[in-house]
Each structure stands twice: as C-alpha cells, then as structure tokens.
matplotlib code that plots the C-alpha trace (Angstrom):
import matplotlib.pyplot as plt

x = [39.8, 40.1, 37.8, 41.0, 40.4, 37.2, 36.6, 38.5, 36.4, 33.1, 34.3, 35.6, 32.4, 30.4, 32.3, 33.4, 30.0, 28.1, 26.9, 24.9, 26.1, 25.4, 27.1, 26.7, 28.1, 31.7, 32.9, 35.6, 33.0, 32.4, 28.6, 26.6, 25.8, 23.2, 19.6, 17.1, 13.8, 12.3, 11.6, 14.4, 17.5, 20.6, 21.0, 24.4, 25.6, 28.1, 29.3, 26.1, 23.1, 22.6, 23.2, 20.1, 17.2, 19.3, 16.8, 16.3, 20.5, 21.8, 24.1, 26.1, 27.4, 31.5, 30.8, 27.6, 29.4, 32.5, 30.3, 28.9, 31.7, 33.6, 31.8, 33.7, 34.3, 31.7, 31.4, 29.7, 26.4, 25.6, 21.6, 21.5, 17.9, 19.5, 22.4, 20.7, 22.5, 22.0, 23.6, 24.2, 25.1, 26.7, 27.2, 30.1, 32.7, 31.6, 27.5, 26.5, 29.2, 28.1, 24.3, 25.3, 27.1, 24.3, 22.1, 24.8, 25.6, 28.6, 28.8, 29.8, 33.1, 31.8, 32.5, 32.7, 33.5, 34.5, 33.7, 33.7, 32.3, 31.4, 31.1, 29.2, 28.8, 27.6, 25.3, 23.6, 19.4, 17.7, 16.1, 12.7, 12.1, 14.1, 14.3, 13.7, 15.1, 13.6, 15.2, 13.0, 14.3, 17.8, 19.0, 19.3, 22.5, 22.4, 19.9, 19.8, 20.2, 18.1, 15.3, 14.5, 17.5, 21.5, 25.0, 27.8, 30.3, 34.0, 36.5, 34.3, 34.9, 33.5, 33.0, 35.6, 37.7, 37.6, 37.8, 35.3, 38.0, 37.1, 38.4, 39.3, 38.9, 39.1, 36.2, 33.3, 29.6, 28.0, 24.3, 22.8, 22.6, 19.3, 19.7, 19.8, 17.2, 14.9, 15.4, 14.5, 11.4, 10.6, 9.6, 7.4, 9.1, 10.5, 6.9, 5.2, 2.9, 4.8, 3.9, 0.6, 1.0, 2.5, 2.8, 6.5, 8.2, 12.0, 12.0, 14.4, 14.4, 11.8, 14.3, 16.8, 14.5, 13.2, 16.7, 17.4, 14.5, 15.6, 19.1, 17.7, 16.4, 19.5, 21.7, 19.7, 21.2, 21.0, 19.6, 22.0, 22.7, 23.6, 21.1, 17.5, 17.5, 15.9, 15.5, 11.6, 11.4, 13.4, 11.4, 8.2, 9.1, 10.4, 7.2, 5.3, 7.4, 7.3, 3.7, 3.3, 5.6, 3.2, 0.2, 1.7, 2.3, 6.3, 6.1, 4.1, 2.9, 4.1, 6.9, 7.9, 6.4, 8.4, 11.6, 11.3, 10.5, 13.9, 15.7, 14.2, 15.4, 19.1, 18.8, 17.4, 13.9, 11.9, 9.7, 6.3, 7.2, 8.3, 5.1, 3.0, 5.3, 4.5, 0.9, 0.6, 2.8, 0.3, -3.2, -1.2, -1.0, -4.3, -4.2, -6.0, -4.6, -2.4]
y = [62.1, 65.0, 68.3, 70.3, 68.1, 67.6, 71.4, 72.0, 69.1, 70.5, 73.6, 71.9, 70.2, 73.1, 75.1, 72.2, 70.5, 73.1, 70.4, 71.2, 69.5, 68.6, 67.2, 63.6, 61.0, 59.9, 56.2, 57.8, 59.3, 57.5, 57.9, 58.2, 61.8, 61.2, 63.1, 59.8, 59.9, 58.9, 55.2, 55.0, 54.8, 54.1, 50.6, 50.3, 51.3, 54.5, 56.6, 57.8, 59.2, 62.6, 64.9, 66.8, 67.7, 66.9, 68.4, 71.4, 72.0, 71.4, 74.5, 75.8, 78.3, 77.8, 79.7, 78.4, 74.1, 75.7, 76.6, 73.4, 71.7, 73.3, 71.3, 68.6, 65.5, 64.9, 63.0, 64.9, 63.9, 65.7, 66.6, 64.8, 66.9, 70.8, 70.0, 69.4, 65.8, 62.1, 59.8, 56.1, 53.5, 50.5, 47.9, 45.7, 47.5, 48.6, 47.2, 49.9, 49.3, 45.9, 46.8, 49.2, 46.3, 44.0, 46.7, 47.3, 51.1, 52.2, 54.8, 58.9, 59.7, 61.3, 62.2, 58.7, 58.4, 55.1, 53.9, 51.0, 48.9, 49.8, 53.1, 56.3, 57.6, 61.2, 62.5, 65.5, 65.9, 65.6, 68.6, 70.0, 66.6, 65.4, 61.6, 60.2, 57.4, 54.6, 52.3, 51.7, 48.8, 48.4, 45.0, 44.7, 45.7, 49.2, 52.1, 55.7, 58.9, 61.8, 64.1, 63.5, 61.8, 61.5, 60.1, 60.1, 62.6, 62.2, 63.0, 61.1, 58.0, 54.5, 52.4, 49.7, 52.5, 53.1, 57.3, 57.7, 58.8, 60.7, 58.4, 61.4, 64.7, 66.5, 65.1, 66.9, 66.0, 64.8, 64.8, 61.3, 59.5, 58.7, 54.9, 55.4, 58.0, 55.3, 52.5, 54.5, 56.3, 52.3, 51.8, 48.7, 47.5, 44.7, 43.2, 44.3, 41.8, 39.6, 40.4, 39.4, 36.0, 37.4, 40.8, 42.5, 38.9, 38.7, 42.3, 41.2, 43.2, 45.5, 48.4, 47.7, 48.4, 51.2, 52.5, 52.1, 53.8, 57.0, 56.6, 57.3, 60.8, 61.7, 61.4, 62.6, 65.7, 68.9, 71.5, 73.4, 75.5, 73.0, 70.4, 70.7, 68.6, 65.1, 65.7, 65.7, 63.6, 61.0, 61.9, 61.1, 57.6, 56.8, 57.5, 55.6, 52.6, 52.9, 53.1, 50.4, 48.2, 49.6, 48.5, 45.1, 45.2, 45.3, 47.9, 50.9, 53.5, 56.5, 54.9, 55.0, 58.5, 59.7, 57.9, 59.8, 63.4, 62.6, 61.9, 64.4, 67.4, 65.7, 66.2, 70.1, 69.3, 72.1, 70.3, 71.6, 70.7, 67.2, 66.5, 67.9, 65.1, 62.7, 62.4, 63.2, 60.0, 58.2, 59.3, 57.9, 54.4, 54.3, 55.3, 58.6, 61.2, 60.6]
z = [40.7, 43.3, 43.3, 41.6, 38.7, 38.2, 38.5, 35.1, 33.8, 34.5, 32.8, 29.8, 29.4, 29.2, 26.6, 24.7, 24.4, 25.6, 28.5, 31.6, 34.5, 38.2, 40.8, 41.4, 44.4, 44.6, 45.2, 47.5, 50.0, 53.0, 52.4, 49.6, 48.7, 46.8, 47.4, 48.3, 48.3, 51.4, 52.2, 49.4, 50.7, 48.4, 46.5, 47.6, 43.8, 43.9, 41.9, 39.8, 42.4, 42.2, 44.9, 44.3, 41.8, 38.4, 36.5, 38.1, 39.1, 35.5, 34.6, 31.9, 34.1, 35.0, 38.5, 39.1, 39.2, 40.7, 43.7, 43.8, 43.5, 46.0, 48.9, 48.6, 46.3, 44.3, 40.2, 37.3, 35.4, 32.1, 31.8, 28.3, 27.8, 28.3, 26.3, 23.5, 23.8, 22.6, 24.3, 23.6, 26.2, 25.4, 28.3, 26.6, 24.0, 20.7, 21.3, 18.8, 16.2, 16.2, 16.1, 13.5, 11.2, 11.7, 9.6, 7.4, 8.6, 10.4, 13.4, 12.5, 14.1, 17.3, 20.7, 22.7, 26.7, 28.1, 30.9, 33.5, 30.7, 27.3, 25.9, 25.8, 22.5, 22.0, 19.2, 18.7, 19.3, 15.7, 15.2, 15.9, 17.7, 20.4, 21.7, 25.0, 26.8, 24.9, 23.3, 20.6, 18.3, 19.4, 21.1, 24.7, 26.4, 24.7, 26.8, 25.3, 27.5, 25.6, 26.9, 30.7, 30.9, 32.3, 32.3, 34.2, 32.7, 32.1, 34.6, 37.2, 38.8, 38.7, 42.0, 40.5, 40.1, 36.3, 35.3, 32.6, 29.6, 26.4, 23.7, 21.8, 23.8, 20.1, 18.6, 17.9, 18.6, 15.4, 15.0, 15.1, 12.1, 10.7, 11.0, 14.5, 14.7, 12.9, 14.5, 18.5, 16.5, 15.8, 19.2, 17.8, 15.2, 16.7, 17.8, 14.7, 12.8, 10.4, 6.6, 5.0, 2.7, -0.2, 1.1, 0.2, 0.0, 0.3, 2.4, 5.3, 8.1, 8.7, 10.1, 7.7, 5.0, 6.1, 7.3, 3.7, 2.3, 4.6, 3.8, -0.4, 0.7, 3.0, 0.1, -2.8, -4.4, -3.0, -5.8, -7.8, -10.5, -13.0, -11.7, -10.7, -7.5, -6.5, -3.0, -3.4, -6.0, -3.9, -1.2, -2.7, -4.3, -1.1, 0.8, -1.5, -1.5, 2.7, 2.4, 0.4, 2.9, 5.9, 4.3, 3.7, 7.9, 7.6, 9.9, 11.7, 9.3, 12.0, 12.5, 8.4, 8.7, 11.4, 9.9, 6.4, 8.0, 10.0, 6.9, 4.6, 7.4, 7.5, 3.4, 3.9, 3.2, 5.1, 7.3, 5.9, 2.7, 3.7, 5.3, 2.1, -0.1, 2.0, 2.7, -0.9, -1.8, 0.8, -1.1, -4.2, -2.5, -1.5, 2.4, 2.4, 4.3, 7.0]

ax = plt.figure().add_subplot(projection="3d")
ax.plot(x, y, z, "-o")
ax.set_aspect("equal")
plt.show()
C-alpha cells in the first residue's frame, strides 16, 4: 500500500473508530524504520516496529498523522489503550470462535481485521475498568491488545505481503462480551486448585460456570412499569452461588467478584450498588466481608 492510501486509512480510522494511530515500519523500505533501543537493533521481523514513542505519538488528529505520514512509506498501528479499544489476536482463523464454542458462547458481530494469519477482532473497553494485555484464561495462540498495548492497523502491510483487510468495513465496534471479559479477569483460573472432595461435584469447567453465573445477571430483566425488576435479585443469588463455588476452591474469589461486577454493569447495575449486593450475598455464605 503506498502513502496516498494509507493516508485516507489513518483518517478513516480515526473517525470511524475513533482510533489513535502512529506510524509504524513498512516491509517495502529498504531499512527498518523502526525507533530501536540501543544495544537492540531490529529482529529482522518487518512490518510492525514503531517509528517512535507509540505511546506518546498516538493521535486522533487527521493533520497531526497526515504530517507524519508524509515522510515517506510507513504502516499504521492503533494505540489499543487511547482508543478506548480491545483487541483480540487470533494466530490461525477463527481461534476465538472456536474458544468461544468450546464454552458454549458465540462472538458479538464486531469489527474484525484480517491479517497475515488469523484475525483481529475489535471490542470495546468494559467500562470503568479497562484490560491489559494478559491473556488471562484463554488457550495459547490467542494474545489480547488492551491498555499499554498495539496492533497493526488495516490498510498496512505484512512482510509476506498480506494487506491487513477489514472483513466488513461497516461494522461497528461492540463492547466485549462478558464471557470474554471473565475469562481475561481469570488470570488464574486455569492453575487454580482442583475442588475439595465433595466440594461442588459435577461443576465442569471452572470458567464456564462462572461465565454462566454472569451470563444470569446480564440478562435478567431490566425494571419496568409493568414488572418490578430481577436484576438485583439475580444479582444477589448469583453472588451467593459464586461464593459458595469459591469457597469450594473452583476458582479465585476476586476473580468471581470481578466477573459479577462486569456483568451486573453490562445489565445497568450502578456500580455501588453492585458491590453492596454482593458482599452482602458473601456475609450470607459465610465469608465475611469482602
């Protein structure tokens, strides 16, 4: 892709997902224009260094990456961080649909980029809280881009060659969904002691119940005029039964805490309130306060 068209690009990606970019190396240069440390000079890998301090040269300003851009060929990166942006990155095609199956839950039609080998699909930040770059519980062969964190944008070029391509250039950022948001929060649920003998037999797996348990809040009914509203009701039976299953060692008690204040502010559950429901559900099993 040549500076005329990555220009439009850059701009595109700022309005359309409100994205701050930077410029980043091209595979077409003859060097790498990437800014190395010292003592660290490139790995030979193109396409994706930096060409300065990312974090500090992120803009949402049209002029501003014009200007930038106008000094010759250069690839985008998206400061996932500033633009309020989660981004998964799957290193074979559809590595989150089929992490998503394997829990039973399907991905939100989002904003998705391919690229030289999977797929980069786009969510927004959940609010109030915003994820790093750890993976948390998900398998290997799927990294997240969040806070402190960047991908290559579309429009740029990969060193085999591949463009990275929206897969539908009309499709609208959705906010992550909470089975995802639960499963990074988990960042040790997959070591986490097995059960106590006897302890919550026939559970299966641990994220998959909890996912579930959050999944009960999200889509308990909003209040209404005709109908007096389970959302904290749901909220608290669902903390209790999560407690219970922490106590039992299925899996971290902040990590079910986290999991159900992500769910209950997807359902519209203010997030004071939230917390009051559920360290009161967690003096009801016993725990104390939280």
């Amino acid at each position: 892709m040549t500076r005329p068209d990555i220009e439009p690009c850059a701009v595109w990606l700022q309005r359309r997902l409100g994205a701050y970019v930077f410029a980043v190396d091209h595979p077409g240069l003859p060097y790498c224009a990437g800014a190395h440390r010292p003592g660290q000079p490139c790995d030979g890998q193109r396409g994706k260094h930096p060409c300065g301090r990312w974090s500090r040269d992120s803009t949402d300003d049209p002029d501003l990456i014009r200007a930038v851009l106008a000094r010759g060929l250069r690839n985008l990166g998206i400061d996932c961080g500033r633009s309020g942006l989660l981004v998964v990155d799957g290193d074979r095609p559809r590595a989150l649909a089929q992490y998503a199956e394997s829990i039973g839950e399907t991905i939100p039609e989002t904003f998705a980029v391919a690229t030289a080998k999977g797929e980069h699909t786009y969510f927004g930040q959940p609010e109030g809280a915003p994820l790093g770059n750890g993976t948390g519980a998900l398998p290997a062969g799927i990294d997240i881009r969040g806070r402190g964190g960047f991908v290559v944008a579309p429009g740029s070029v990969h060193e085999t060659g591949t463009v990275y391509t929206p897969v539908d250039p009309g499709a609208a950022v959705a906010p992550a969904p909470a089975w995802l948001v639960t499963a990074l929060r988990a960042a040790t649920l997959a070591g986490s002691p097995a059960p106590r003998p006897h302890a919550f037999a026939g559970a299966g797996h641990p994220l998959k119940v909890l996912t579930g348990l959050s999944r009960t809040v999200i889509e308990a009914r909003p209040p209404g005029p005709d109908t007096p509203g389970e959302r904290n009701k749901t909220l608290y039976w669902a903390a209790c039964r999560a407690w219970e299953h922490a106590d039992r060692g299925l899996f971290p008690a902040d990590a079910a805490r986290a999991a159900l204040l992500d769910a209950a502010r997807l359902a519209g559950v203010a997030d004071g309130a939230a917390a009051a429901t559920i360290d009161s559900a967690r003096r009801m099993t016993g725990g104390g306060a939280s």
